[in-house]
C-alpha positions as CSV (number, residue, x, y, z in Angstrom):
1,X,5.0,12.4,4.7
2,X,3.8,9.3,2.7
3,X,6.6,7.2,0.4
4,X,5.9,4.6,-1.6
5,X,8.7,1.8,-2.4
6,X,8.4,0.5,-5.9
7,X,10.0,-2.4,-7.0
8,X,10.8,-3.7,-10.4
9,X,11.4,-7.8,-11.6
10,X,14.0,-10.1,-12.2
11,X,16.0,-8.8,-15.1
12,X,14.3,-5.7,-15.2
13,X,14.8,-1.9,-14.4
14,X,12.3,1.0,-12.9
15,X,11.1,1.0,-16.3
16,X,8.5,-1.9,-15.7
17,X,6.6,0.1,-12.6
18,X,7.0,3.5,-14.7
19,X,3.4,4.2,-15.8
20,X,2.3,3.6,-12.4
21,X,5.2,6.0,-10.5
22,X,4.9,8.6,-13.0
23,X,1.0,8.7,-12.3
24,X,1.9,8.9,-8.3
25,X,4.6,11.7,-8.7
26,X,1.8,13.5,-10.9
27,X,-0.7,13.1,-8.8
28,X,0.4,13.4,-5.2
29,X,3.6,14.4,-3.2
30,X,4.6,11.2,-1.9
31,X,8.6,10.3,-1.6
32,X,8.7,7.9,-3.9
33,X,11.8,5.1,-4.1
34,X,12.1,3.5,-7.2
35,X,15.7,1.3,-6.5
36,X,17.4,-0.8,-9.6
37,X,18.9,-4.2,-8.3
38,X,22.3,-4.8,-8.4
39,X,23.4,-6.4,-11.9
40,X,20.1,-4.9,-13.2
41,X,18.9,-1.9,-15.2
42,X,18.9,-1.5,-19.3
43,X,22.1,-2.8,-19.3
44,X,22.1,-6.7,-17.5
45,X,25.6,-7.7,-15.2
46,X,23.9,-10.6,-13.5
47,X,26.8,-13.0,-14.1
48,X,28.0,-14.3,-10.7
49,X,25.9,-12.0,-8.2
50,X,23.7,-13.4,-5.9
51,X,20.3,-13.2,-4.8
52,X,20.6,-12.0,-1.3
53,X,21.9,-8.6,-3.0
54,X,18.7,-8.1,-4.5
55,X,17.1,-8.4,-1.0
56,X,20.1,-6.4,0.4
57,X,19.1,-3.5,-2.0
58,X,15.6,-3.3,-1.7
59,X,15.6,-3.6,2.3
60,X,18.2,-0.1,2.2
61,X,16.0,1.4,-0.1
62,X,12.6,0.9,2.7
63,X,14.8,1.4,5.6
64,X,16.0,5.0,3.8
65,X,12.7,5.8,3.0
66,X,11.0,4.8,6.0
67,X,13.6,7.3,8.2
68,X,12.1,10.0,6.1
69,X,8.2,8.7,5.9
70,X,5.3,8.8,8.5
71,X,3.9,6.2,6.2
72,X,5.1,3.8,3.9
73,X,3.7,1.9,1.3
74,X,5.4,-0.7,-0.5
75,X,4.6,-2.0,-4.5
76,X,6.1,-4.7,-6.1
77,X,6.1,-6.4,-9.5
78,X,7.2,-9.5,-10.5
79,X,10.2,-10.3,-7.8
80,X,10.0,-7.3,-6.7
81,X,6.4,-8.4,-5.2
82,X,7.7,-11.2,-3.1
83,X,10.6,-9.1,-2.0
84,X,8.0,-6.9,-1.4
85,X,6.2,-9.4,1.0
86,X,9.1,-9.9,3.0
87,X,9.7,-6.5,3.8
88,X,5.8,-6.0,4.7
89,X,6.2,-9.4,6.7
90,X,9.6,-8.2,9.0
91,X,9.5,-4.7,9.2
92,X,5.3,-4.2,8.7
93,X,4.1,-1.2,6.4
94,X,0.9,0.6,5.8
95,X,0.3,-0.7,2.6
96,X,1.3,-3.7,0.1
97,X,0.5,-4.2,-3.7
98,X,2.0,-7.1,-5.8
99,X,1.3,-6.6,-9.3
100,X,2.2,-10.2,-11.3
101,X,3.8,-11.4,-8.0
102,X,5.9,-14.5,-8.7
103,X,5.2,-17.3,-5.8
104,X,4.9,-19.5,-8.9
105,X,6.3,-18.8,-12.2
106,X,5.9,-20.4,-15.9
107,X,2.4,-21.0,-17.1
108,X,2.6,-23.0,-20.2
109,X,-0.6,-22.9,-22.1
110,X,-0.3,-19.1,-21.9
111,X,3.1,-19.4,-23.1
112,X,2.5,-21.3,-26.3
113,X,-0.3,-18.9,-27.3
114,X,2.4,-15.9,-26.7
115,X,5.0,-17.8,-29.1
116,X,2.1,-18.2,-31.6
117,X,1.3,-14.4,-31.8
118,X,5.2,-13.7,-32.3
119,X,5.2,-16.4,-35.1
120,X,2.1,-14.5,-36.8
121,X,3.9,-11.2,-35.7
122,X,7.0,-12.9,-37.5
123,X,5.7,-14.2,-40.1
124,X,4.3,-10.7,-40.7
125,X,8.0,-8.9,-40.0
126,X,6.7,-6.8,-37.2
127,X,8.3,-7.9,-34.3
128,X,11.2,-6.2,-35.2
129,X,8.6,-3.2,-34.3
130,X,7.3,-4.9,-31.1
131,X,9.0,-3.3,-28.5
132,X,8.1,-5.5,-25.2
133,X,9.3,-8.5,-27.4
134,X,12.2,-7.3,-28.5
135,X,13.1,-6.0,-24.5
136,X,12.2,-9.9,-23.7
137,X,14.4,-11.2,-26.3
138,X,17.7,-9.1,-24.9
139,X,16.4,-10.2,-21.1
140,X,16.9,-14.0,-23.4
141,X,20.4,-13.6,-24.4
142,X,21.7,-11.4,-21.7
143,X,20.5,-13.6,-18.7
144,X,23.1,-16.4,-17.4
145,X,21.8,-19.7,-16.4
146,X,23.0,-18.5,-13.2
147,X,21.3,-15.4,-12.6
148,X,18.2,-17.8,-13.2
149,X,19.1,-20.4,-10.5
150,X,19.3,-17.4,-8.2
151,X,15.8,-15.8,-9.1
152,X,14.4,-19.3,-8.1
153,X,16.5,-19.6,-4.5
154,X,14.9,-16.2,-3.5
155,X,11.2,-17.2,-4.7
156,X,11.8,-20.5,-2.4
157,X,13.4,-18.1,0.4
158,X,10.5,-15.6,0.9
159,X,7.6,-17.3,-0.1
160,X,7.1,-18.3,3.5
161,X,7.1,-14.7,4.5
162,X,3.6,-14.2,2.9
163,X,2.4,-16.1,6.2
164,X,3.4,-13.5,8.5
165,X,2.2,-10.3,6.2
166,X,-1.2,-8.2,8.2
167,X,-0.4,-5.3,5.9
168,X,-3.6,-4.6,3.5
169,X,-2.6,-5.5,0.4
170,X,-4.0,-5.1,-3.3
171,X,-2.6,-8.0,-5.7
172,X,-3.1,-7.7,-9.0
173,X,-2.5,-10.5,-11.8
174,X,-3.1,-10.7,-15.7
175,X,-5.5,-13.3,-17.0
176,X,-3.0,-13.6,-19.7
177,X,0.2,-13.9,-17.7
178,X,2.8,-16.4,-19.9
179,X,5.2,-16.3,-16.9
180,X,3.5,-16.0,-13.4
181,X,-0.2,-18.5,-13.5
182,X,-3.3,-17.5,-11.6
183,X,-2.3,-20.0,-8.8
184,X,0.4,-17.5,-7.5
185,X,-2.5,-14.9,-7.1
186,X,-4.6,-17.4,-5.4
187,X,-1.9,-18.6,-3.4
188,X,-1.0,-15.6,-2.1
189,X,-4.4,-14.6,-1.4
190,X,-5.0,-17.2,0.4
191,X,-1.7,-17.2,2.1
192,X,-2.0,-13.7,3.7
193,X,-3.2,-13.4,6.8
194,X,-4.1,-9.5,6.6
195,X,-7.8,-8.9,7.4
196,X,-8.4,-6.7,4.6
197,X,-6.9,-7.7,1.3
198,X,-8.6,-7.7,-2.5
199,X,-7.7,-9.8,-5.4
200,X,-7.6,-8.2,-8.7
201,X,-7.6,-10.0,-12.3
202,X,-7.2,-8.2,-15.8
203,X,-9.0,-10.5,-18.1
204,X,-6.0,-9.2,-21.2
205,X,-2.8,-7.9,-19.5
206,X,0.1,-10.5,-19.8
207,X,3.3,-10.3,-17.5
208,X,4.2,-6.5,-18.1
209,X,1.1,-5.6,-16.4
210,X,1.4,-1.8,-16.1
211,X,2.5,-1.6,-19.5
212,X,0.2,-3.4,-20.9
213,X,-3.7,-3.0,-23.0
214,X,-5.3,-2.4,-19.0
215,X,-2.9,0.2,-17.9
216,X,-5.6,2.6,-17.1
217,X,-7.9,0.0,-15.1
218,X,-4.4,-1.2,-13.6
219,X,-3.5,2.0,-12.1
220,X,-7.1,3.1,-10.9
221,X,-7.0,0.2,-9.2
222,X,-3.6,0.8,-7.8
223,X,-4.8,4.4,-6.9
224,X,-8.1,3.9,-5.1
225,X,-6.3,1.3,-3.0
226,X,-3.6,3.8,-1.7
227,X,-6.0,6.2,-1.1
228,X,-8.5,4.3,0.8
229,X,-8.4,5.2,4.3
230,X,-6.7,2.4,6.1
């Protein structure tokens, strides 16, 4: 039996890895885990819970799966790509993806073309239609200063475990990423020990990769990875 552990982002929910689980369940029989994070999911509690529960969560979830899986891949997006990494790094698996991995975070000029769209969009009165936006903009109000302070202790925590990872791993990163830049691709790239790995840009997509304009491309790629015969 194959499973797959997919992981989701900071202040998100399965909902962000969806397109890409619902094409696995549709196209193979994997065991698929898909876990939410504590203080995450539509509804955000991330007031006063730390980061190590996170970890804590994702580690039972590959631990469970791997009791009932001959092999186990692990995806990540976001956070959930360097908790990802750590997993692949202390336990080992068969294969790792990390889709808009977050070793670094905030890229600026990306950023203020974003905020210039949504003032168009605005100006226009359709963001109140724009459905990733609006999800963003209740993310905004419903995150703590906190929970914030904690995303960044667990990127400075397991960034180092990218140094131990020999997993072959796909990672994946949108051109047009607003919150994770093209040096947390590189970095990890070049970071990873594995001797087979591939680095994948989408010239369009922004942070929500796998819901984004190169879903299709985004999940072929994904695909033909975990199908390649290790």
């Amino acid at each position: 039996m194959i499973g797959c552990l997919c992981l989701h982002g900071f202040t998100g929910s399965p909902y962000e890895v969806e397109p890409v689980t619902d094409y696995l369940r549709e196209h193979t029989d994997w065991l698929l885990s898909v876990p939410t994070y504590p203080g995450h999911g539509e509804q955000l509690q991330l007031r006063g819970i730390d980061h190590q529960l996170w970890i804590d969560e994702a580690e039972r979830a590959f631990l469970q799966l791997r009791k009932k899986s001959d092999t186990v891949y692990i995806l990540g997006f976001s956070m959930g790509g360097m908790i990802g990494g750590y997993l692949a790094s202390k336990y080992g698996c068969d294969k790792l993806i990390l889709l808009s991995a977050s070793a670094y975070y905030m890229n600026p000029s990306q950023m203020v073309k974003d905020i210039k769209e949504m003032v168009k969009l605005g100006l226009k009165g359709n963001l109140k239609d724009h459905e990733l936006y609006q999800r963003y903009r209740k993310k905004f109000m419903d995150t703590p200063l906190s929970a914030t302070l904690e995303f960044r202790r667990l990127v400075n925590k397991l960034r180092p475990a990218f140094e131990k990872v020999q997993a072959p791993t796909l990672i994946v990163q949108g051109e047009s990423d607003g919150l994770v830049p093209k040096k947390s691709a590189e970095y990890l790239y070049k970071t990873i020990p594995a001797q087979k790995k591939k680095l994948c840009y989408l010239k369009a997509s922004k942070h929500m990769i796998c819901h984004d304009c190169e879903q299709d491309q985004l999940i072929e790629e994904v695909f033909q990875f975990l199908m390649e015969q290790s």
